[in-house]
N, C-alpha and C positions, 0 to 999 in steps of 0.2 A: 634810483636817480643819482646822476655824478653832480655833486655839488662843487663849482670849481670857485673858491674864495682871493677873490684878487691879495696880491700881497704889496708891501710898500709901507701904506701907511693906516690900519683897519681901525675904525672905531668901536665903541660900544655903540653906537647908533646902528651902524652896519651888521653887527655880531645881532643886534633886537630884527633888525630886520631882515635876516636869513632864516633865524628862528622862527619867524612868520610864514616864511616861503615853505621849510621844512615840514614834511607829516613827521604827525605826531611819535610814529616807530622808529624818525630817523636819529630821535635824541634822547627817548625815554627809559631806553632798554639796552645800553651799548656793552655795558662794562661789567663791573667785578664789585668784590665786597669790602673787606677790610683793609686796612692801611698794613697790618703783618702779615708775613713778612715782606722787607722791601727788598728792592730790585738798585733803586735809586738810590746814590750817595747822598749823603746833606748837601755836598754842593751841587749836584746835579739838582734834586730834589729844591735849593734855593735857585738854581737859573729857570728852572723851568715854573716858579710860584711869579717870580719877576717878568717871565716873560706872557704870562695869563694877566698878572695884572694890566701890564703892557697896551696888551689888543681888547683886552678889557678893563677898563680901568674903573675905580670908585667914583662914584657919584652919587647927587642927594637922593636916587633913586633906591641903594644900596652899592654894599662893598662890591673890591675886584672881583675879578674871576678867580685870580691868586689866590686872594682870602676867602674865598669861598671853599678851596681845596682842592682846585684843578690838577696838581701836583699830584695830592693822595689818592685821588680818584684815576689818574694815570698809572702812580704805582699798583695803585690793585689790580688793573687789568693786563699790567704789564706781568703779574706772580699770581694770577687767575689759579695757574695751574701748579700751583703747591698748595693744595688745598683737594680733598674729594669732598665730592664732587666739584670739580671748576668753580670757580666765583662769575661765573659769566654769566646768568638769564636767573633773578631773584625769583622767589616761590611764589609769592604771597598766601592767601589773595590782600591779606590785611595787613598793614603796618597797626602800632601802637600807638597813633597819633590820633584816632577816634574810637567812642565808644561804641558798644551796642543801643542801641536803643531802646527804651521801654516798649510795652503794648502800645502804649497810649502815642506815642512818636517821641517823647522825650528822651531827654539825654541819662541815661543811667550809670552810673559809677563803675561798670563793667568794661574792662578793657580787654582789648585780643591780645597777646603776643604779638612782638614784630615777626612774620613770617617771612618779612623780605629780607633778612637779615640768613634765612633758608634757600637753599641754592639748586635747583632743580640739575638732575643725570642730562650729560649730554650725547645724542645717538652717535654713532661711530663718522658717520660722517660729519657732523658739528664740529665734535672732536680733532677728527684729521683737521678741516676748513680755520679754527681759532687757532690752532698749533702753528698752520704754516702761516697765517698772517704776522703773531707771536714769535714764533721762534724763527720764522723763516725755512729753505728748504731742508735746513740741516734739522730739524725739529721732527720730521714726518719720517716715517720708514719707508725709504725710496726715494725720496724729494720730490719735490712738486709736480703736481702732473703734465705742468707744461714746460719745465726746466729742459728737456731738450729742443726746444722751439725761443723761446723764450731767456732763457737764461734761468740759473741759482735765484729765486725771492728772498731778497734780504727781509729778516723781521723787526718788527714794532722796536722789539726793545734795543735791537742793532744799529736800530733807523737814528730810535732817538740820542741813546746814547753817544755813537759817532757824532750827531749833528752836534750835541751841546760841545763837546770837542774842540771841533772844529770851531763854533760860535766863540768859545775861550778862547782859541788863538788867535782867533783877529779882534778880539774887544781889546780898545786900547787901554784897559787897565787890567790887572791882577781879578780875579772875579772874589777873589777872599777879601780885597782893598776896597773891594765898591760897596758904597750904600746901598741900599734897595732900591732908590729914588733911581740914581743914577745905571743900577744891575738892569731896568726894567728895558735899556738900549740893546741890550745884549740881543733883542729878539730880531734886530735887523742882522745879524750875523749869523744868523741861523741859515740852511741850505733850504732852499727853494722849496726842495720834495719833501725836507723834514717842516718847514711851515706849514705846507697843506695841511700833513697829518696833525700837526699841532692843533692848528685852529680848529679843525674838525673837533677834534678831543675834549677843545675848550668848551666849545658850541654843548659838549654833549656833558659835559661834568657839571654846568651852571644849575640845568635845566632837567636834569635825571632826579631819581629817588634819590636823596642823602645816604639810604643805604651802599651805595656806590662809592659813597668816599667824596664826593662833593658836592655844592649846594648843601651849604652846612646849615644846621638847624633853617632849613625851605628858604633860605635869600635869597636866590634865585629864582626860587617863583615866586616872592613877593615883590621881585622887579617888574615882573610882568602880568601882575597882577591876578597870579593863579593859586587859587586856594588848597593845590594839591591833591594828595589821595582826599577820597571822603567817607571811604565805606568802614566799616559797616553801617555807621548812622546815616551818612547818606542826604541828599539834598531834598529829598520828596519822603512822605511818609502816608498812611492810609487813617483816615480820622476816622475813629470809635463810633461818632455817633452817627455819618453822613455815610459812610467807608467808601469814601473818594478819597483820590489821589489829591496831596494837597502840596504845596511848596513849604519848605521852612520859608520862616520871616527873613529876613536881609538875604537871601540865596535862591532866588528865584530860577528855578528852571523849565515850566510847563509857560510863563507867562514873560512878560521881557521884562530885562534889569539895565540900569542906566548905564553907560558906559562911563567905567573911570579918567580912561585918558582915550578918547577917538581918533578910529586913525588920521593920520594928516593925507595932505593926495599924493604925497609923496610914498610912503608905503599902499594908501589903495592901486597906484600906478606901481609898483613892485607886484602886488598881487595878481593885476591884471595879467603883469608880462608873463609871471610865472602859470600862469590860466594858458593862455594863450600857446607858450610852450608845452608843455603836457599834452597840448591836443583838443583844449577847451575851446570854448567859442564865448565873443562878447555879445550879451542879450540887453538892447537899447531897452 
């Protein structure tokens, strides 16, 4: 599905409610692992943290998108491929952020390894497909398979770096001169085709694994009130003495759980539309 995000003037309200519209595959699994090495200069690396804060900015829900590490999470998938196997599609199945569980369903002092921190072979076609988005057609041997129809594919990191460029020579100040406060303008001077890609990137660094490089220590899913990976312990367990399936206390999943913040009708009417487009039907 083409997600086209209007540009001008984006809020975090907008950014929660695309999120919404989004399946879960279109933000959970995008990108890459670690912050080295980089791609990004410090000052590119500082235009493009000002400009996530930007279209996402801090609020009493939690930090920017900036601060989160949209920036870092962009450099990794932009240097995916200085690394074997690629930093692109995490192993897992477990991160380190939950235990095993006892017999009994309790929490036991046993933890996994992060395996999402492990990077799964990518098949030859994968390969080719991230390389030309990445590098563009000079990256693939041959160049893209539509390059005579179509034109050369400029890549990711071509895209973005010319854009920041360009956003530097028409910001009416020095970008080394500017606060942050003020750096976070910069984003309106970005090129049309480089915002798309941008926001998208943003959308997907808040709301991925932190192994990715963004949504640092889960803030981003505690904006949205998402309690992240959960396995191995898991939200359900099997009682000793009954051996039914039974809910943990505060995490309810066979039975319902209150909602923290309910949608307003203003995103249930996002939902619908987005229903309705898909091919869905409204059931009175």
């Amino acid at each position: 599905m083409r997600i086209v995000i209007p540009v001008g003037d984006p809020s975090r309200r907008l950014f929660l409610k695309l999120v919404s519209a989004l399946p879960a595959t279109a933000w959970l699994s995008p990108g890459c692992g670690a912050s080295d090495p980089r791609y990004l200069s410090d000052t590119e690396h500082r235009v493009l943290t000002a400009c996530a804060n930007a279209i996402f900015p801090a609020d009493d829900s939690g930090p920017g998108a900036g601060d989160l590490g949209a920036a870092d999470f962009i450099d990794a998938l932009l240097t995916a491929f200085e690394h074997d196997p690629p930093r692109i599609h995490a192993a897992g199945p477990f991160s380190d952020r939950n235990p095993f569980p006892n017999a009994d369903g309790t929490a036991s002092n046993r933890y996994p390894s992060d395996q999402f921190r492990q990077f799964l072979p990518l098949s030859r076609v994968q390969r080719a497909g991230w390389r030309l988005r990445l590098y563009g057609s000079g990256g693939v041997p041959g160049g893209g398979p539509n390059d005579d129809v179509l034109g050369p594919v400029i890549g990711l990191r071509d895209q973005l770096r010319d854009g920041i460029a360009a956003a530097a020579r028409a910001f009416p100040m020095a970008v080394d001169q500017a606060d942050d406060a003020f750096l976070e303008g910069i984003y309106d001077y970005l090129p049309a085709d480089v915002r798309a890609q941008f926001n998208l990137l943003v959308l997907q660094s808040v709301f991925s694994l932190p192994e990715y490089g963004g949504n640092r220590e889960g803030g981003g899913w505690r904006i949205i009130h998402h309690a992240g990976d959960s396995m191995p312990f898991g939200y359900t367990y099997i009682d000793p003495e009954s051996g039914q399936i039974v809910d943990r206390p505060g995490a309810p999943v066979i039975g319902p759980e209150p909602d923290p913040e309910p949608m307003d009708a203003e995103i249930i009417e996002l939902f619908n539309a987005a229903t309705l487009a898909l091919g869905g039907k409204r059931v009175f």
